[in-house]
N, C-alpha and C positions, 0 to 999 in steps of 0.2 A: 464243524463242531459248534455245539452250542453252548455258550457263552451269557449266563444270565440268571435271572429267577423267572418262575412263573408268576407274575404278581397278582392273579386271581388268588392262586394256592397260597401264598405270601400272604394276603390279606386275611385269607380263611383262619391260618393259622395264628396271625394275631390276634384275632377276634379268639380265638378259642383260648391264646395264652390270657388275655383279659378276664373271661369270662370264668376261667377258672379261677382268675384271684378273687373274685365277686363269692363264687360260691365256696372258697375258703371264708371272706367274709361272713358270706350266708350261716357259713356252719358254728363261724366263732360266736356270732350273735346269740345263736340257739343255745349254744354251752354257757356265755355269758349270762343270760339269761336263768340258767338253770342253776347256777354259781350263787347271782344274787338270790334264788329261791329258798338254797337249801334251809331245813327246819331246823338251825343252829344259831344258837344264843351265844352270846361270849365275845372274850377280848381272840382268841385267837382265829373266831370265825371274821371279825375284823382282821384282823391281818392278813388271813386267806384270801378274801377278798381284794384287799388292798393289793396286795402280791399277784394275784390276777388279772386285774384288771392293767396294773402297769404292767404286766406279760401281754397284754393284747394291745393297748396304748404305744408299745414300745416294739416288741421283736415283730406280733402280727400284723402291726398296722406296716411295718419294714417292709416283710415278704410280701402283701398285699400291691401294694407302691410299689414295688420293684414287678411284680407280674404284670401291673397297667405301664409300668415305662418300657418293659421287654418287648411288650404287645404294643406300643404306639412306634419304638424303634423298626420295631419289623413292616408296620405299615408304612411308617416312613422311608422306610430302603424300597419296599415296593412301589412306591410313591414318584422317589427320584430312579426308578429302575424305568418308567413307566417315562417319564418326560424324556430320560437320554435315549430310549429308543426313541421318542417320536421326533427327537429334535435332529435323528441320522436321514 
């Protein structure tokens, strides 16, 4: 019986768990972006703002870091999966 990970597929899958937090990135920027755009004058388009950007400074930048350390954990167990077999 087999006993292990594939640490090719292990690897792949990191790389996609990373890549996806990037393109959460990707997409907050674009919103970000379009945030600071809007054609609004005023103290509560201030606030809106403000209230936004510490939404992405704060909870998305969280998720993001947390999808690049999920994605380097799992390289890393493929990593040490990859030395304990060569080391039998």
């Amino acid at each position: 019986m087999f006993e292990g990970m594939n640490t090719d597929e292990g690897r792949e899958v990191a790389q996609e768990i990373m890549n996806a937090g990037q393109e959460v990135m990707d997409l907050i920027n674009q919103v970000t972006s379009r945030v600071n755009g809007v054609d609004w004058i005023g103290p509560d388009y201030e606030s809106y703002k403000e209230d936004w950007n510490q939404f992405v400074s704060g909870a998305v930048n969280g998720l993001v870091e947390a999808f690049q350390a999920k994605g380097k954990d799992l390289d890393s167990q493929a990593e040490q999966q990859d030395t304990g077999s060569s080391a039998k």
